[in-house]
PDB file of N, H, CA, C and O in Angstrom:
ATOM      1  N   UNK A   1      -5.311  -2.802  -4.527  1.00  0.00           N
ATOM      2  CA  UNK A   1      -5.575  -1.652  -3.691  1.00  0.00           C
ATOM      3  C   UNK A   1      -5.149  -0.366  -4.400  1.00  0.00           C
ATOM      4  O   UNK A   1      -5.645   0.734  -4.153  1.00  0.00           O
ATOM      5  N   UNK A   2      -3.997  -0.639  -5.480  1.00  0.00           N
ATOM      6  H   UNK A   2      -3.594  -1.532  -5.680  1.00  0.00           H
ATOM      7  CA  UNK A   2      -3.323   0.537  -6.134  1.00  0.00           C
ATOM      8  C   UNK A   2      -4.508   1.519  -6.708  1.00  0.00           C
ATOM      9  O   UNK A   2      -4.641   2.738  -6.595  1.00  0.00           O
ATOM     10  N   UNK A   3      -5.590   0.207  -7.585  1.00  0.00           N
ATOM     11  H   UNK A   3      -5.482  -0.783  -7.677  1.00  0.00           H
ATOM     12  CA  UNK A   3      -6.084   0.689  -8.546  1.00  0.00           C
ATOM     13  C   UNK A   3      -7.219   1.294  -7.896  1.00  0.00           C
ATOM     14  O   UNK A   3      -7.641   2.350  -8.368  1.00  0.00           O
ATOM     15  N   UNK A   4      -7.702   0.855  -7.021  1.00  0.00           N
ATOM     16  H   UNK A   4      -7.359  -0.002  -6.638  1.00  0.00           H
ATOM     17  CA  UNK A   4      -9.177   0.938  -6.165  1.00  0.00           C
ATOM     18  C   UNK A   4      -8.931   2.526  -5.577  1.00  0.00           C
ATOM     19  O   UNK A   4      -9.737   3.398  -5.252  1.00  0.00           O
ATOM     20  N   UNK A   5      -7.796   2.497  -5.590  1.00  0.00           N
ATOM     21  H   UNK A   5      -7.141   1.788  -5.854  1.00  0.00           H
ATOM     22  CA  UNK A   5      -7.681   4.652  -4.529  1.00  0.00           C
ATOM     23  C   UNK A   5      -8.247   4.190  -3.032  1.00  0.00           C
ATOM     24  O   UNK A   5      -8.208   2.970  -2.870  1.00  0.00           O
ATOM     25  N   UNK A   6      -8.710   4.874  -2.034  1.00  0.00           N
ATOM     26  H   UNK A   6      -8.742   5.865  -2.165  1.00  0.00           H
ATOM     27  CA  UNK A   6      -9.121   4.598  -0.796  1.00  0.00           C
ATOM     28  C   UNK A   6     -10.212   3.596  -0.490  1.00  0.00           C
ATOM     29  O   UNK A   6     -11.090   3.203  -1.259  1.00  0.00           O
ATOM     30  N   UNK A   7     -10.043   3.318   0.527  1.00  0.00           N
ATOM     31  H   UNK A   7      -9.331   3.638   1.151  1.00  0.00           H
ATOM     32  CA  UNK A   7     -10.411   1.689   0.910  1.00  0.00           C
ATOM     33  C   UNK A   7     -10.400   1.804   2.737  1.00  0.00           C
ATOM     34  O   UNK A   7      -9.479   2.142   3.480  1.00  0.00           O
ATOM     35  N   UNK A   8     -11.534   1.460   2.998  1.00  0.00           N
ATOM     36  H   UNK A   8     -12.283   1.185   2.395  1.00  0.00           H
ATOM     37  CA  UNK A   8     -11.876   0.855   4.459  1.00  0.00           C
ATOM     38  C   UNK A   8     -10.663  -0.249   4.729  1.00  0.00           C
ATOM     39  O   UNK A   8      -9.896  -0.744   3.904  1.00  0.00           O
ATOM     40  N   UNK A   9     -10.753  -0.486   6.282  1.00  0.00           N
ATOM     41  H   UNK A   9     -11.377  -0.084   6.953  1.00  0.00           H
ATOM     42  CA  UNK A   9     -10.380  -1.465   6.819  1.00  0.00           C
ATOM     43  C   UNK A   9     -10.959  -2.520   6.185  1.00  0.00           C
ATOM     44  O   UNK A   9     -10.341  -3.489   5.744  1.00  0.00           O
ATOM     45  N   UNK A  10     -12.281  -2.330   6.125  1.00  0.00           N
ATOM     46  H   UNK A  10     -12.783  -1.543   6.484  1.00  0.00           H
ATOM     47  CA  UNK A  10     -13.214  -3.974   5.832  1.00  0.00           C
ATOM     48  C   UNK A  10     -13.405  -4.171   4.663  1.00  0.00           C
ATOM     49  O   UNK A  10     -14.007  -5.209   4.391  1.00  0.00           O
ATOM     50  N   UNK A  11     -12.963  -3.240   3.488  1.00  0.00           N
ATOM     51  H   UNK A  11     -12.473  -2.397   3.709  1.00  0.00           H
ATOM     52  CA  UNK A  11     -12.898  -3.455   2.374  1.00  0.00           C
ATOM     53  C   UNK A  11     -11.148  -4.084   1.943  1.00  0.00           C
ATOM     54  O   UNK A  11     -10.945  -4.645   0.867  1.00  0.00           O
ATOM     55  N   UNK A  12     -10.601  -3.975   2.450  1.00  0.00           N
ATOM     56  H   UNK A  12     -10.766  -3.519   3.324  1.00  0.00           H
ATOM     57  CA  UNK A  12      -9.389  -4.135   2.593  1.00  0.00           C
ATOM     58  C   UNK A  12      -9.417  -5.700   3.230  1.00  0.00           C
ATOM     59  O   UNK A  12      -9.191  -6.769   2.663  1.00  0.00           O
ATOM     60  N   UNK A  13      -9.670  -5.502   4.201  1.00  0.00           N
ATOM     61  H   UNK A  13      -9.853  -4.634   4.662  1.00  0.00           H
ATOM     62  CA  UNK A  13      -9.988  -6.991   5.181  1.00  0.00           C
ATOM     63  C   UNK A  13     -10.404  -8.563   4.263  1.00  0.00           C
ATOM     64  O   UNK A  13     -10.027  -9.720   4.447  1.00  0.00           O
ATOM     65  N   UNK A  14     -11.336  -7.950   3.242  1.00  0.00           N
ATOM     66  H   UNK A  14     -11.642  -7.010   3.092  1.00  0.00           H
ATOM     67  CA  UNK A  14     -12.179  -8.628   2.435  1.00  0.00           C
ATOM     68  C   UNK A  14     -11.371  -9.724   1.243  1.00  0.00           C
ATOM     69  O   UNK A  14     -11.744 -10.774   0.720  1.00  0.00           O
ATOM     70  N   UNK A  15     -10.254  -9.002   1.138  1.00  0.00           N
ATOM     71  H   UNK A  15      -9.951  -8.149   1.562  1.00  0.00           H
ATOM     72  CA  UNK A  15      -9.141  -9.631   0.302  1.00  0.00           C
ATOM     73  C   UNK A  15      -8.382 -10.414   1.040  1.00  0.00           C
ATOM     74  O   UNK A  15      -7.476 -10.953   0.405  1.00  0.00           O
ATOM     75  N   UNK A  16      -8.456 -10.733   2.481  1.00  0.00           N
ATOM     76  H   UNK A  16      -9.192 -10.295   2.997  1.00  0.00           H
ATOM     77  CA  UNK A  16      -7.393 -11.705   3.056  1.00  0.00           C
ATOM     78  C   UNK A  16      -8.059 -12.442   3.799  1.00  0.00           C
ATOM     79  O   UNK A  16      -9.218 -12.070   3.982  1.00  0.00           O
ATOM     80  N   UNK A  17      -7.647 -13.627   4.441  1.00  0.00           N
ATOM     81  H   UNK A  17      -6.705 -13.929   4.293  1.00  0.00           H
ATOM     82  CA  UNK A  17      -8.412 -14.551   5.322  1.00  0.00           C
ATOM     83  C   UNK A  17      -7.150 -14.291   6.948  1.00  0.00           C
ATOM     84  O   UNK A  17      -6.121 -14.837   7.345  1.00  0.00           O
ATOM     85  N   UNK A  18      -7.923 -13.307   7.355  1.00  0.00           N
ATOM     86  H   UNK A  18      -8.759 -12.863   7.033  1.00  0.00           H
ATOM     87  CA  UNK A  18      -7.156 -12.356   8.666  1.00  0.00           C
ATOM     88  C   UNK A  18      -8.676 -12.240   9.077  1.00  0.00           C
ATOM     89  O   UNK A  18      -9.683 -12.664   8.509  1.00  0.00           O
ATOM     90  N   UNK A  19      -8.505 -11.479  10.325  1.00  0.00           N
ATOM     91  H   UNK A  19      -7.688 -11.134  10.786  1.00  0.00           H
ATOM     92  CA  UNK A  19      -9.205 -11.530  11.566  1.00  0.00           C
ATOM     93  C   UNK A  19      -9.193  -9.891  11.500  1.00  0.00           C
ATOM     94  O   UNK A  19      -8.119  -9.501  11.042  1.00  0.00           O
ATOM     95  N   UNK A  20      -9.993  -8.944  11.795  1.00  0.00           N
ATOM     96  H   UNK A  20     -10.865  -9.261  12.168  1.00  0.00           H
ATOM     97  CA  UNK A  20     -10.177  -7.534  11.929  1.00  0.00           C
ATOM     98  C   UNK A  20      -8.933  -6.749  12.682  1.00  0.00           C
ATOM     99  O   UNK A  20      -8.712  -5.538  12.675  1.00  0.00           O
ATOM    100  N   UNK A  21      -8.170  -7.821  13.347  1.00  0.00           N
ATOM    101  H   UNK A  21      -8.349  -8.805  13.352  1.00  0.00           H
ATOM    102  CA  UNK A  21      -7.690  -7.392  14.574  1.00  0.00           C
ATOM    103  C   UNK A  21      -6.260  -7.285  13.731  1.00  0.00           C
ATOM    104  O   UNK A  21      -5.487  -6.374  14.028  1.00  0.00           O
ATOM    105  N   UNK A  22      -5.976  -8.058  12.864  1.00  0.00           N
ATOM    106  H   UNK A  22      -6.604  -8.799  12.623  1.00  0.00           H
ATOM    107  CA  UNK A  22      -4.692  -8.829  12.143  1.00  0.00           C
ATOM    108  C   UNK A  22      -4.349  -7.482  11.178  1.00  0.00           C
ATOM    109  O   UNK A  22      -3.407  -6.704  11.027  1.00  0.00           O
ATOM    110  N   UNK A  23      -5.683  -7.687  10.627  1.00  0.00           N
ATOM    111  H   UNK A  23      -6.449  -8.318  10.749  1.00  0.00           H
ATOM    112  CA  UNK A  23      -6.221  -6.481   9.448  1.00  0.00           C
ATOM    113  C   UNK A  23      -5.307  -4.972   9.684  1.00  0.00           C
ATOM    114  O   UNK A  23      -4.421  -4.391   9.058  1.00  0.00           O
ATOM    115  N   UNK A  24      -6.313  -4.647  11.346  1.00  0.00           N
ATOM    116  H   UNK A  24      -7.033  -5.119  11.855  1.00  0.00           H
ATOM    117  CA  UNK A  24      -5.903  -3.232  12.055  1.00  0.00           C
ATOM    118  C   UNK A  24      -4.646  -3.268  12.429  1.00  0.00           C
ATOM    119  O   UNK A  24      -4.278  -2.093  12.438  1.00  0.00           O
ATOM    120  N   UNK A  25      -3.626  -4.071  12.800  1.00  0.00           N
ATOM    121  H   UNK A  25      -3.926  -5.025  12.792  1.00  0.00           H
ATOM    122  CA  UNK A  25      -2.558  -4.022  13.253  1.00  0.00           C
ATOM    123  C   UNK A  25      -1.413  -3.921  12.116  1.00  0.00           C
ATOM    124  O   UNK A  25      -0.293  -3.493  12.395  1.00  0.00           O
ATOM    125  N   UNK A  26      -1.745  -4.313  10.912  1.00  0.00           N
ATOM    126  H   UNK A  26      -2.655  -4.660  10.686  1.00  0.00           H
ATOM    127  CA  UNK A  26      -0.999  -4.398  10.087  1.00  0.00           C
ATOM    128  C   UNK A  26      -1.110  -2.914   9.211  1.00  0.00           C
ATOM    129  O   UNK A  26      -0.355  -1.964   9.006  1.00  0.00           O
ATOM    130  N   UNK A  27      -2.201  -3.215   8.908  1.00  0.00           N
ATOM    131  H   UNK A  27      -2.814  -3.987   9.075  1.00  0.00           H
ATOM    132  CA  UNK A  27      -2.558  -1.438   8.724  1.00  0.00           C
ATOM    133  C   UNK A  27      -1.676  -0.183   9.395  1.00  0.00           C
ATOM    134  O   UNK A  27      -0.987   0.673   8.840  1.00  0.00           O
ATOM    135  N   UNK A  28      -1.944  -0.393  10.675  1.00  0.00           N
ATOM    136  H   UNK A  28      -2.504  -1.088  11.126  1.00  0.00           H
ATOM    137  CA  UNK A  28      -1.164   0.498  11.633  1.00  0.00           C
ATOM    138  C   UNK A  28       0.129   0.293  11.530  1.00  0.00           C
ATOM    139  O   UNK A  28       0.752   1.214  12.058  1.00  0.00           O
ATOM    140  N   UNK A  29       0.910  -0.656  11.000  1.00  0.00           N
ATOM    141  H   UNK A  29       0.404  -1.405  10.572  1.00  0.00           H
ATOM    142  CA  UNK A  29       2.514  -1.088  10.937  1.00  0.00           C
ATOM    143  C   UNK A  29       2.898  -0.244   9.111  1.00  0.00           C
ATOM    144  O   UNK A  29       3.826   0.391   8.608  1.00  0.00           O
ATOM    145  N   UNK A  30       1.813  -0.652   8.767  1.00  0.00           N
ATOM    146  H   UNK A  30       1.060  -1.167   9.175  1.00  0.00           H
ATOM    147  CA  UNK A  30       2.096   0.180   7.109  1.00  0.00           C
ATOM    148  C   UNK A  30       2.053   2.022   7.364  1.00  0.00           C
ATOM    149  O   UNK A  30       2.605   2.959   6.787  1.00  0.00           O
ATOM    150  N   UNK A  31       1.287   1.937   8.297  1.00  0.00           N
ATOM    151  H   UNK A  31       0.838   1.176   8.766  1.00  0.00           H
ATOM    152  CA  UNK A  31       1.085   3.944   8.394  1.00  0.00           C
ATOM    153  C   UNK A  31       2.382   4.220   9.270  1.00  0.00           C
ATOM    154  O   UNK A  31       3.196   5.100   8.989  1.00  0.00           O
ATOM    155  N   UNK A  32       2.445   3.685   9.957  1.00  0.00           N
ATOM    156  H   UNK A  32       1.784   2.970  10.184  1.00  0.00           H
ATOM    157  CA  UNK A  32       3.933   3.816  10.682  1.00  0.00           C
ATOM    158  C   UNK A  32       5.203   4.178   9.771  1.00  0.00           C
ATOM    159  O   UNK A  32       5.882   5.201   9.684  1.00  0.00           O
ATOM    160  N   UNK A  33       5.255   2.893   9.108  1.00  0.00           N
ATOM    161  H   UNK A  33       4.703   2.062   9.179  1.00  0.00           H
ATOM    162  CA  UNK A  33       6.845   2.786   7.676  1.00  0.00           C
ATOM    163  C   UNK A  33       6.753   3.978   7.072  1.00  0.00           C
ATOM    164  O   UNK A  33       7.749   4.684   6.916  1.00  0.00           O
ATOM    165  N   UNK A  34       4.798   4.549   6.417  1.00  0.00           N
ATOM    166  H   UNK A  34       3.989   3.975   6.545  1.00  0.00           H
ATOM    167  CA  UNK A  34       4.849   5.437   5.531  1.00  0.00           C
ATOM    168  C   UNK A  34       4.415   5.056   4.325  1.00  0.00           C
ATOM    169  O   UNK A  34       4.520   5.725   3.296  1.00  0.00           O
ATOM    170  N   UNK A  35       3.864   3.851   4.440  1.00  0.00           N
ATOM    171  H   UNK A  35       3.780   3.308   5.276  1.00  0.00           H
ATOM    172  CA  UNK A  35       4.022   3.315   2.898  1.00  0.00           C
ATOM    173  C   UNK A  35       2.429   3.409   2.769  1.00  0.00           C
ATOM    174  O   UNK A  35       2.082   3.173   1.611  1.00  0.00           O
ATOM    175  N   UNK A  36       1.443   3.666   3.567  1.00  0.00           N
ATOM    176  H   UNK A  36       1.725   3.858   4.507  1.00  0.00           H
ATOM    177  CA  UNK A  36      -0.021   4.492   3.341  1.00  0.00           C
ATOM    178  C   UNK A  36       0.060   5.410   3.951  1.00  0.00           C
ATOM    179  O   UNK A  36       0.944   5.900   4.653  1.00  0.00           O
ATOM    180  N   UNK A  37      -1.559   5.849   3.501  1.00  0.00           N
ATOM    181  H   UNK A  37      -2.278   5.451   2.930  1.00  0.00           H
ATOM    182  CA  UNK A  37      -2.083   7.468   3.981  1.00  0.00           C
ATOM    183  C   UNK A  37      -3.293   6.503   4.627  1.00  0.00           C
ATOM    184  O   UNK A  37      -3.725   5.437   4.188  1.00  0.00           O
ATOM    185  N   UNK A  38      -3.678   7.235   5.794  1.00  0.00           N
ATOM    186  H   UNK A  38      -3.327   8.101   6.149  1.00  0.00           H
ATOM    187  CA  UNK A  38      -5.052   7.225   6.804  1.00  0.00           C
ATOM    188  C   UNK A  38      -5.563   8.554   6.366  1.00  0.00           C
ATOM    189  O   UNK A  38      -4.898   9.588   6.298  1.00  0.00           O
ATOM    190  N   UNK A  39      -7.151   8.363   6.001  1.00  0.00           N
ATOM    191  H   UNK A  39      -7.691   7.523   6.056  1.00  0.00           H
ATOM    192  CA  UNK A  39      -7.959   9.712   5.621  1.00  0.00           C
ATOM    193  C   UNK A  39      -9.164   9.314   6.652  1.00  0.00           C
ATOM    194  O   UNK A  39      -9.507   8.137   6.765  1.00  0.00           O
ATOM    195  N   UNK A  40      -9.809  10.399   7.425  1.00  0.00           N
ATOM    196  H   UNK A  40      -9.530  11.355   7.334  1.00  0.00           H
ATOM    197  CA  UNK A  40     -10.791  10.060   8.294  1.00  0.00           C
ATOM    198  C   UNK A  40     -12.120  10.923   7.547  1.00  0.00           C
ATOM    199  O   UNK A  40     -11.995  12.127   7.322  1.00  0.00           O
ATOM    200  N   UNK A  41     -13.284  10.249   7.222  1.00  0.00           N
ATOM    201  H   UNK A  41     -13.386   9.271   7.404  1.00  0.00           H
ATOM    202  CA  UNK A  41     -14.022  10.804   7.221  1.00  0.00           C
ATOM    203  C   UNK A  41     -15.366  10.369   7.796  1.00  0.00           C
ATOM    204  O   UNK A  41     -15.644   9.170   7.813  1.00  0.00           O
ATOM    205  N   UNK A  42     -16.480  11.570   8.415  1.00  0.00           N
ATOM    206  H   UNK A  42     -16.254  12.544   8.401  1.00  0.00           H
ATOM    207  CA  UNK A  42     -17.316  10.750   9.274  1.00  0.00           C
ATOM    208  C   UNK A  42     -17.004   9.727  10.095  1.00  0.00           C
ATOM    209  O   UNK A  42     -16.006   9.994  10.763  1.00  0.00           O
ATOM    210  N   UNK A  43     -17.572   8.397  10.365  1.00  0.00           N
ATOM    211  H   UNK A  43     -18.383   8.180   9.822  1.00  0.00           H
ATOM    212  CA  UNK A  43     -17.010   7.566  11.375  1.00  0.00           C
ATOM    213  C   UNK A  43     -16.249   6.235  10.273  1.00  0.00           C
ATOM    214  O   UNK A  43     -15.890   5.084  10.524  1.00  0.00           O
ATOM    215  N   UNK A  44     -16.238   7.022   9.061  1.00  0.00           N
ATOM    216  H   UNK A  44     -16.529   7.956   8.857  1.00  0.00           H
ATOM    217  CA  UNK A  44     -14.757   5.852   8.770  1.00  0.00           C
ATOM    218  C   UNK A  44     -13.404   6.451   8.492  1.00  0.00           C
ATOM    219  O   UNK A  44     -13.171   7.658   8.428  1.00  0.00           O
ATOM    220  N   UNK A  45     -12.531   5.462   8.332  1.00  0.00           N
ATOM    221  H   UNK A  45     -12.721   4.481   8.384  1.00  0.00           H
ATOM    222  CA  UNK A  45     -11.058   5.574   7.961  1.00  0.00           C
ATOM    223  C   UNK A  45     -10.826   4.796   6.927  1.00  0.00           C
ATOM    224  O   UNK A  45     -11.029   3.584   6.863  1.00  0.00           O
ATOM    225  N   UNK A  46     -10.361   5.557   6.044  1.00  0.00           N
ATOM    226  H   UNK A  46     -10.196   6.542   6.096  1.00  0.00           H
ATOM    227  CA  UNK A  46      -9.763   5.040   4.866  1.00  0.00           C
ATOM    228  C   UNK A  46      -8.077   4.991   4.521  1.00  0.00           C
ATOM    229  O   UNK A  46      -7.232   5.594   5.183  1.00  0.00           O
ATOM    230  N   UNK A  47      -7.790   4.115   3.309  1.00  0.00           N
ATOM    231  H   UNK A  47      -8.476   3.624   2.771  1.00  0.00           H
ATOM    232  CA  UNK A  47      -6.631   4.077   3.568  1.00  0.00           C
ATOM    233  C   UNK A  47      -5.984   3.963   2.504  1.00  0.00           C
ATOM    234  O   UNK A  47      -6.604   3.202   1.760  1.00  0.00           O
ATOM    235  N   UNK A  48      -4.781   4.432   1.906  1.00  0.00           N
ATOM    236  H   UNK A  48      -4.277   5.050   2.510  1.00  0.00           H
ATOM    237  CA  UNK A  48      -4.487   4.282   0.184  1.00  0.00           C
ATOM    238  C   UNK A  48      -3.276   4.365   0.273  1.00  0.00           C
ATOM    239  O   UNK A  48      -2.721   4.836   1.265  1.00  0.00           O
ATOM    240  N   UNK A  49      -2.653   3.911  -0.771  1.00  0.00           N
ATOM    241  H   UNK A  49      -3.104   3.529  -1.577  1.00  0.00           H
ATOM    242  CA  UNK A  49      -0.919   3.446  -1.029  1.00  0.00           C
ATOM    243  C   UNK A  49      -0.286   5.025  -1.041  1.00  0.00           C
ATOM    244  O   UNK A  49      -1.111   5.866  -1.399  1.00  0.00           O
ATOM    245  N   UNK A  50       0.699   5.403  -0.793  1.00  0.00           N
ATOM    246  H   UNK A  50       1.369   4.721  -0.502  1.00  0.00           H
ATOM    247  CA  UNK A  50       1.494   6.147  -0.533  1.00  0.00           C
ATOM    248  C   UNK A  50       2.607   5.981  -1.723  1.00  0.00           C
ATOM    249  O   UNK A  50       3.761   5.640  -1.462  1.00  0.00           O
ATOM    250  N   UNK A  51       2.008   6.344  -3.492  1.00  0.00           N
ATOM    251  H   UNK A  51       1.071   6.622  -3.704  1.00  0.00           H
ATOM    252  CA  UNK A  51       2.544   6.107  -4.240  1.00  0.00           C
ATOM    253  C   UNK A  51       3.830   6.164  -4.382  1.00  0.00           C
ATOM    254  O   UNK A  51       4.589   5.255  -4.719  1.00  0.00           O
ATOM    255  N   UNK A  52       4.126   7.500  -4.060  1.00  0.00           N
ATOM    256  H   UNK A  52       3.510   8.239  -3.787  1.00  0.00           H
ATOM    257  CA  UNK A  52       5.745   8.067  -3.872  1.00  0.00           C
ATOM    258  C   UNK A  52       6.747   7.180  -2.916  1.00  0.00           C
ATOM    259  O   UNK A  52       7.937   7.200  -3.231  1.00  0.00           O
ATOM    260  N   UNK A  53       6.408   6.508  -1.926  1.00  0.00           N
ATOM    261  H   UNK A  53       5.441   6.492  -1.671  1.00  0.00           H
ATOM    262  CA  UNK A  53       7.356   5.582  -1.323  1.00  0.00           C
ATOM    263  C   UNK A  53       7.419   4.359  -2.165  1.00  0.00           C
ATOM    264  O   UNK A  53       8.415   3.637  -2.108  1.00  0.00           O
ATOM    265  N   UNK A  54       6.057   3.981  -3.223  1.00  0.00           N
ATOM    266  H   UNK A  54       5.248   4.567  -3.270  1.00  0.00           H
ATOM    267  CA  UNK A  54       6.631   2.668  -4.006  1.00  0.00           C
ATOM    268  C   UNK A  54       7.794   2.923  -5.206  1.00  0.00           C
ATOM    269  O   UNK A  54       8.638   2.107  -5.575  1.00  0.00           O
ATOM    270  N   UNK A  55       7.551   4.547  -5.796  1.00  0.00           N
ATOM    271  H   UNK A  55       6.865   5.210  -5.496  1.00  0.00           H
ATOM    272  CA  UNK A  55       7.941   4.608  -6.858  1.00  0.00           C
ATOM    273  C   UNK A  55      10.130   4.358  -6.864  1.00  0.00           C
ATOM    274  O   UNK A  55      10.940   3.876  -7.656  1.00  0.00           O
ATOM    275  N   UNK A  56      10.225   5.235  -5.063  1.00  0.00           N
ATOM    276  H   UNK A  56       9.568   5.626  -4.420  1.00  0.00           H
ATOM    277  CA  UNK A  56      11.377   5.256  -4.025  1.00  0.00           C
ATOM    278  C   UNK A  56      11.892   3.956  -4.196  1.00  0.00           C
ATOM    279  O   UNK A  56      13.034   3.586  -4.467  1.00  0.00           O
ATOM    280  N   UNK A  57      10.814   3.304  -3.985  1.00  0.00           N
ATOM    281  H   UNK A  57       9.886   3.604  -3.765  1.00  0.00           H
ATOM    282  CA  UNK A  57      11.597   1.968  -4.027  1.00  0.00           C
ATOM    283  C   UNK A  57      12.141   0.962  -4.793  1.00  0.00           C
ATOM    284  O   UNK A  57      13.061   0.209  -4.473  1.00  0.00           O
ATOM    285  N   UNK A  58      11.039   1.013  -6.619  1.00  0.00           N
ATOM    286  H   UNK A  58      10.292   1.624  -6.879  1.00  0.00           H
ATOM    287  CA  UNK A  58      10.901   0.472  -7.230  1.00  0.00           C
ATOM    288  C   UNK A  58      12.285   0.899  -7.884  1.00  0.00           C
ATOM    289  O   UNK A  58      12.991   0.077  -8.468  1.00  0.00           O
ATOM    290  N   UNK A  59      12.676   2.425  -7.730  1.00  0.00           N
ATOM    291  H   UNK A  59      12.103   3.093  -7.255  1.00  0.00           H
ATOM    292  CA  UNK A  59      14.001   3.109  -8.568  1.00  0.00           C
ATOM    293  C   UNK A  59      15.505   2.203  -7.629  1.00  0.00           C
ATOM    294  O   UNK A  59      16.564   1.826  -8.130  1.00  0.00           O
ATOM    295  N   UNK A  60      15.016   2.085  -6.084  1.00  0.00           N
ATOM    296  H   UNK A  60      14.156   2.392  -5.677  1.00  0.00           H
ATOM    297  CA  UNK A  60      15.763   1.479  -5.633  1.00  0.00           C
ATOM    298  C   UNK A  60      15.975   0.043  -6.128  1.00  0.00           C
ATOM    299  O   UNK A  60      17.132  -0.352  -6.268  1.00  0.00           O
ATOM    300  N   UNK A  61      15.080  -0.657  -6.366  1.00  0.00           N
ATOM    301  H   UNK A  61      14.140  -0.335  -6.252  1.00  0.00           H
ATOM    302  CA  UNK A  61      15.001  -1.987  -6.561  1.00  0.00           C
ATOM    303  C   UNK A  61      15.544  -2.102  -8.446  1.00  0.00           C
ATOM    304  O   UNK A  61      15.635  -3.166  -9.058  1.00  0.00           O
ATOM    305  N   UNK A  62      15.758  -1.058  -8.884  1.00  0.00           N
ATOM    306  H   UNK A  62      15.684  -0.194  -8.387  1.00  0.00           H
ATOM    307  CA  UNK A  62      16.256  -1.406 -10.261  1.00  0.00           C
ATOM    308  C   UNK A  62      17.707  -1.119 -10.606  1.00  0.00           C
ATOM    309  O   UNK A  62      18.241  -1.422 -11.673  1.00  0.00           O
ATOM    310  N   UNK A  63      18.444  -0.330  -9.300  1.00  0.00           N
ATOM    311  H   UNK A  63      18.010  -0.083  -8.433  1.00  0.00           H
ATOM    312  CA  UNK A  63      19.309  -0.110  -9.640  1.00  0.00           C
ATOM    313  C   UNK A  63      20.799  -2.173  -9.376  1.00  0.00           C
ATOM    314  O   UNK A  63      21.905  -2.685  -9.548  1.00  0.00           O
ATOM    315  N   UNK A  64      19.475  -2.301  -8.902  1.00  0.00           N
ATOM    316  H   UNK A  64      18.576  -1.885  -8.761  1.00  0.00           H
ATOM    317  CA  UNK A  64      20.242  -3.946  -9.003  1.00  0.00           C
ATOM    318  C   UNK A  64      19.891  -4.813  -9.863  1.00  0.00           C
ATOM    319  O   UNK A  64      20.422  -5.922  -9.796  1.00  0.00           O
ATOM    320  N   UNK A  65      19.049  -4.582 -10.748  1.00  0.00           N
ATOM    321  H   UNK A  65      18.618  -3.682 -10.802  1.00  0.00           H
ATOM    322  CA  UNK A  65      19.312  -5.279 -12.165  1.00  0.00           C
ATOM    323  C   UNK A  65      19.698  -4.451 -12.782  1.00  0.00           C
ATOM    324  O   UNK A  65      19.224  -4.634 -13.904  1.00  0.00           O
ATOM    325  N   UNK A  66      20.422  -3.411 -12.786  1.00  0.00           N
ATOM    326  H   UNK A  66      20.807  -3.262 -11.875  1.00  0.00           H
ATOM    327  CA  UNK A  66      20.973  -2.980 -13.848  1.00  0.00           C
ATOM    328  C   UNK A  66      19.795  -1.855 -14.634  1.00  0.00           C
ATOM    329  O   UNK A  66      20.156  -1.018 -15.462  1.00  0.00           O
ATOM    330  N   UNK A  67      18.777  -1.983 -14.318  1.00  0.00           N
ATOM    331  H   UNK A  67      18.484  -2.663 -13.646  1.00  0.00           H
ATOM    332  CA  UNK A  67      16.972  -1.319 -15.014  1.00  0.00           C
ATOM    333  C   UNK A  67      16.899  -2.001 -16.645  1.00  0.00           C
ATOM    334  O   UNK A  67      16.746  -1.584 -17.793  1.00  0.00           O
ATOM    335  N   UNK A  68      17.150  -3.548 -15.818  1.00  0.00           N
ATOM    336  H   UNK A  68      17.274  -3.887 -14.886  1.00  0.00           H
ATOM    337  CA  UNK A  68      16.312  -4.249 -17.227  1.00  0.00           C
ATOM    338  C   UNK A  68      15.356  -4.610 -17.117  1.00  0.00           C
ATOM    339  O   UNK A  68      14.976  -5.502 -17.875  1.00  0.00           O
ATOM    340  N   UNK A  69      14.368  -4.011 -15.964  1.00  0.00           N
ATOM    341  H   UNK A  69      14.677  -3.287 -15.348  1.00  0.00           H
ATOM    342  CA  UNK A  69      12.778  -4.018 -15.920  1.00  0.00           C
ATOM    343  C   UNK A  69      12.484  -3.346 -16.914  1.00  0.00           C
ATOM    344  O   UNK A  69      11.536  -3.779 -17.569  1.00  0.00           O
ATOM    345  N   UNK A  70      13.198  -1.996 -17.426  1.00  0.00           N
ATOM    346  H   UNK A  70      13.968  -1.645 -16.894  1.00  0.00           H
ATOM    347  CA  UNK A  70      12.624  -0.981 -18.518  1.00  0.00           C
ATOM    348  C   UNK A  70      12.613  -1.666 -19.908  1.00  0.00           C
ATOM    349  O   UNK A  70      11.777  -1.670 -20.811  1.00  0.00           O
ATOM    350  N   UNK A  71      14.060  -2.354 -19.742  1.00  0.00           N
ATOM    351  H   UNK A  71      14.740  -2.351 -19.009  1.00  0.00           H
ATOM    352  CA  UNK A  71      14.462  -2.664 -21.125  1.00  0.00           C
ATOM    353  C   UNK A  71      13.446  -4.206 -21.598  1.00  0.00           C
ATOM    354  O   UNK A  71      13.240  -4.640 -22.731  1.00  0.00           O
ATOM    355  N   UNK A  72      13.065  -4.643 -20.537  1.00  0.00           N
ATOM    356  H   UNK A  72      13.233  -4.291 -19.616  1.00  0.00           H
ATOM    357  CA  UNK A  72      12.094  -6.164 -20.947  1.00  0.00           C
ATOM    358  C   UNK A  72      10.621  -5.582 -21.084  1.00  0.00           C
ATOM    359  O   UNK A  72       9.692  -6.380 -21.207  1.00  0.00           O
ATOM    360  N   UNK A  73      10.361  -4.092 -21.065  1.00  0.00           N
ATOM    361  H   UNK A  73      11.116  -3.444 -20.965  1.00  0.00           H
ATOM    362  CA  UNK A  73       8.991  -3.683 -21.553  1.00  0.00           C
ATOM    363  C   UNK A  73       9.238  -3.079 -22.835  1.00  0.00           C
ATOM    364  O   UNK A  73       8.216  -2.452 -23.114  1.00  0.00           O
ATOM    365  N   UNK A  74      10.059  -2.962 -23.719  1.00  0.00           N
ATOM    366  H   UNK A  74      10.889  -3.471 -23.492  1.00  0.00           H
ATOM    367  CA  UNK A  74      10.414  -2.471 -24.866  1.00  0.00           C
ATOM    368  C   UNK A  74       9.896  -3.818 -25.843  1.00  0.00           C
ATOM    369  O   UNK A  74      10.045  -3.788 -27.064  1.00  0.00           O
TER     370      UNK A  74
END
């Protein structure tokens, strides 16, 4: 989804074996946290990662290895 930029529900949907309903609700639980953006245009809604809360996290998530994620891409 990172790479794709904005994305329908049903394009989104298309990658999981969920139900439309499963899809929309979860969707709506991710716009809630913050961790997407909802863009409306015409009669669709689109939807894309909220880079800056992964990057938040990923800095969070390294300060417990120590950030030998950096050092094992060297």
């Amino acid at each position: 989804m990172l790479k794709r930029g904005k994305m329908s529900a049903g394009e989104i949907g298309q990658h999981f074996d969920m139900t439309g309903a499963t899809i929309s609700y979860h969707l709506s639980q991710l716009k809630k946290a913050g961790l997407i953006f909802e863009t409306k245009y015409k009669n669709y809604v689109y939807y894309e990662i909220n880079v800056s809360v992964f990057e938040e996290i990923m800095l969070w998530f390294s300060q417990f290895n120590g950030g030998k994620q950096d050092e094992e891409k060297e």
